[in-house]
Structure formats: C-alpha cells, structure tokens
N, C-alpha and C positions, 0 to 999 in steps of 0.2 A: 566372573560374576556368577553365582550359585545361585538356583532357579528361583527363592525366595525374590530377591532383588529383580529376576527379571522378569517374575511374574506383575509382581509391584510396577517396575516402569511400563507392561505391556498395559495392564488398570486403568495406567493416570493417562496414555495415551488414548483407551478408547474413549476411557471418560470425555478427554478434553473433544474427541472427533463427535462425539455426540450432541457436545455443546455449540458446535460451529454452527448450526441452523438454529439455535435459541437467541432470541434477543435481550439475552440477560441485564446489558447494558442498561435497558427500559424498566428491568420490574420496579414495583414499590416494594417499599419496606415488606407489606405484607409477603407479596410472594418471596421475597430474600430468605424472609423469615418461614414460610413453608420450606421452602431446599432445604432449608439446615436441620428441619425438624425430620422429614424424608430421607436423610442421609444419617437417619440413628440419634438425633438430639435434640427431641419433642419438648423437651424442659428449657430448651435454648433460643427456639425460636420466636418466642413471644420478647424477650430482648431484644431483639434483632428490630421488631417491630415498636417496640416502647421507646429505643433512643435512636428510631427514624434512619436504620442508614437503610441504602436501598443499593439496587444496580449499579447506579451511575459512582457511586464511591467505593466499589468492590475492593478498586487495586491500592486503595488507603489504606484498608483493615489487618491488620497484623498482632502479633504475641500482645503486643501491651494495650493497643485497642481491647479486644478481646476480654482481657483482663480488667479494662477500665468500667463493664459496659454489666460486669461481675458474673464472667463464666471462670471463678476460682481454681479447679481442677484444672493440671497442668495436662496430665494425658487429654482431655476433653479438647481443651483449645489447641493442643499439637494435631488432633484430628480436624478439630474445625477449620483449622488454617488448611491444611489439606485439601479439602472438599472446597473452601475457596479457591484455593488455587487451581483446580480447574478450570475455574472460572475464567478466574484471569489470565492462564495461560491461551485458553479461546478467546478472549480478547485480545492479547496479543496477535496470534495467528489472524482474526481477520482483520487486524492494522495492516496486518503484512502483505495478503492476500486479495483484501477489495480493492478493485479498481474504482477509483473516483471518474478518469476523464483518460481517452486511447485516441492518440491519434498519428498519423503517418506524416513520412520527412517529405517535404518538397524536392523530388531531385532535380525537374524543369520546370521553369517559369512559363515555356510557350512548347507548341507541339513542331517548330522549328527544330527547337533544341533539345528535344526529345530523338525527332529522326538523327540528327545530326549525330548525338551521344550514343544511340544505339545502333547504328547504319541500319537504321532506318526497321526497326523492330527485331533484326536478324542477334544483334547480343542486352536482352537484357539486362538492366540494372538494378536490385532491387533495395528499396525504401529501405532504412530504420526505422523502427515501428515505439512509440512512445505510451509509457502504461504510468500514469500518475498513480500513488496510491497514498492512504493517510502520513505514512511516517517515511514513506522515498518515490523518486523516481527512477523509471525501467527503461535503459535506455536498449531495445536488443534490435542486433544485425542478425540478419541471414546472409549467409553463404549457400547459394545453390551450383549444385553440379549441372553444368546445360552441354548440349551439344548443341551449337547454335543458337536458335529460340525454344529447342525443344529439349524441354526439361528430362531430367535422369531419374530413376528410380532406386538411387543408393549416393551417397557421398556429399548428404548437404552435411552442414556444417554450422554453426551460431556463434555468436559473442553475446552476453548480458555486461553491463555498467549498470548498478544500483547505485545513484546518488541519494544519500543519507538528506533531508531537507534541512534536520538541524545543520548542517555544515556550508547551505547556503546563506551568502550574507547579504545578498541583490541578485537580483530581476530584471532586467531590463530587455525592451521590445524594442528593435529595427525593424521598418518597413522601407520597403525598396519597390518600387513599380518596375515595371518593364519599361524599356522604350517605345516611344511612339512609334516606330513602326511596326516592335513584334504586338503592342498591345492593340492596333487596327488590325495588320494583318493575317497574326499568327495567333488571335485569345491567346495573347500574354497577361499572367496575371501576379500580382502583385507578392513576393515574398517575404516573410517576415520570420525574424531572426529573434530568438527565444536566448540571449547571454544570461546564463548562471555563473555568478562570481563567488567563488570559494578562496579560504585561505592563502590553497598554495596552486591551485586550479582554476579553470574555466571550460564552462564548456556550450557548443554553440549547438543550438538546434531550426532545423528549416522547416517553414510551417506553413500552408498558405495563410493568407488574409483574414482575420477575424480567430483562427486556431493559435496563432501566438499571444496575441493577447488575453484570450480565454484560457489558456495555461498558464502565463503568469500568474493571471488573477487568481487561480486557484492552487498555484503554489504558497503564492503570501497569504490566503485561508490557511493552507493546512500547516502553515510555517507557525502561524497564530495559535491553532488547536497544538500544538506538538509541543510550543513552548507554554502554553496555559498545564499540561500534562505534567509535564518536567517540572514544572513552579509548585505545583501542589504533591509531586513526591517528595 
C-alpha cells in the first residue's frame, strides 16, 4: 500500500471517528445540504435542500441519485459520494456499537442453590452477560482466573457469540417459578428462558422475571427496524 492510499484510508477513518458523536441521522435537508457545501460544494448544497433528502435517507443516496437530483460532473458526484459515506459508514458503526438493553444470565434461582453450586461462596461462578444492539445480540462469557474466591490478577479469559437479528426467525419466553418450598424459604425466584430460533440453531438465555420478556420485546423491535432497512435498500 503506498502512502497515498494510506493516507486516504487514515482521512475517511478520522473523518468517520468524528462523525460518531453527530446525530446526522436527525438533520434536515437544510443541514445535509450545509455538510455538502462545507465539504468544497457550495453550488450543491441548495439541491440537496430543494429535492428534500435529509439524514434519515443518507444510506439511499448513491452515483445515480446524485445524478438524478442534477450534480452533472462525474468527478463532483465521485467526491460527493465520498463525503456521504462518512456518513454512513458512522451510521453503521453506531448500529454496531449502541447498546439498546444489558442484562445478566440467571445462574440461581434461590440463595440455596447458590451456596450449594458454589460451596457456599468459596468457587465462584460467573454470569454471561447479554448486550442487545440495533443489528445483533452480544452474547459474552468471562472466564476468571481465582484461586478460591479470590480473584487473580492475570489469566482471565472471554468468549463473545454475536447473533446476527436478521437470522432470527422466533422468540419465544419460558417462565418457570421455583418451588414452593425454595420460593418461602430460600427467595426463590422465578426464571425465565429467552429461546432464539434460528435456521440451523438455537439458543437459550436465563433471565430473571420480567428481563426475558423485556428482551424479547425488543428484539422483535429491532427485528422490525432491521427488516424496514433492508426493504428500502
């Protein structure tokens, strides 16, 4: 790669890092049409404003838009495309990046079977931790180094599973109580079981009461915006 080229991707990198805290998504046509003018193409940006596109349709706008909308010059629109796709490549990264809804695995129902699994605090066990985001869910494990209950200061270890939403096809919620003795005796409480049905897959998540079905719910949202996205590319 010769340093043209890699000055060029270092550019569209910072460009795109700068655009993470803009909420470009929101502007109106006017401000769309300011960026374009700001970025060298003052004669362009009152198009931009006269056939109404704004933020919310950035990742539509391509060569033959562009062209339709009559910025004629082909070098002009290879640049403008450009300067959009910053855009939209910040769009992308925080589809990727915002967390919608985080929540932790149920590994005991009661603090019975908490002692029980752990002898009794001496080897912990620790959770999967659940990060919903617009276009996937985060499924990540820790692996901690202990010596007993007392944690080490070198050799943990992790797993991530990123499930893609589109390749979910159903949702579906199990709740299970505890038994009437652990749920007198031991505040046992109720778990509920998060099944993602995929093609060739499945996979189960342990949630207490009211967090699995509050994760469903918001995967069949963001299943709905993912697939509204995909329909209109």
């Amino acid at each position: 790669m010769n340093e043209d080229n890699r000055k060029s991707i270092e550019d569209e990198r910072s460009g795109t890092e700068r655009l993470l805290g803009v909420n470009h998504e929101n502007w109106g046509a006017a401000e769309l049409g300011k960026y374009i003018a700001e970025k060298g193409f003052p004669d362009y940006g009152e198009l931009f404003m006269k056939n109404n596109i704004d933020g919310s349709i950035i990742h539509l706008v391509g060569n033959a838009e562009l062209k339709e909308i009559g910025i004629i010059r082909v070098g002009d629109r290879l640049k403008i495309e450009q300067a959009l796709g910053s855009l939209q490549r910040a769009t992308v990264r925080k589809d990727t990046e915002t967390v919608l809804w985080k929540g932790k695995e149920l590994l005991f129902i009661s603090c019975f079977e908490k002692n029980l699994r752990t002898c009794c605090g001496c080897n912990p066990v620790e959770p999967s931790l659940y990060y919903l985001h617009k276009t996937h869910l985060q499924l990540k494990t820790n692996e901690y180094r202990r010596c007993g209950p007392i944690l080490c200061c070198y050799g943990h270890s992790y797993s991530i599973d990123n499930v893609d939403l589109s390749f979910v096809n159903d949702v579906d919620v199990e709740g299970k109580p505890p038994s009437t003795c652990l749920g007198l005796c031991c505040c046992g409480a109720t778990k509920e079981t998060v099944i993602l049905r995929m093609k060739n897959d499945m996979k189960f998540l342990s949630l207490k009461e009211g967090d699995g079905q509050e994760l469903a719910k918001r995967i069949r949202n963001q299943q709905k915006v993912v697939g509204q996205k995909m329909e209109r590319k």
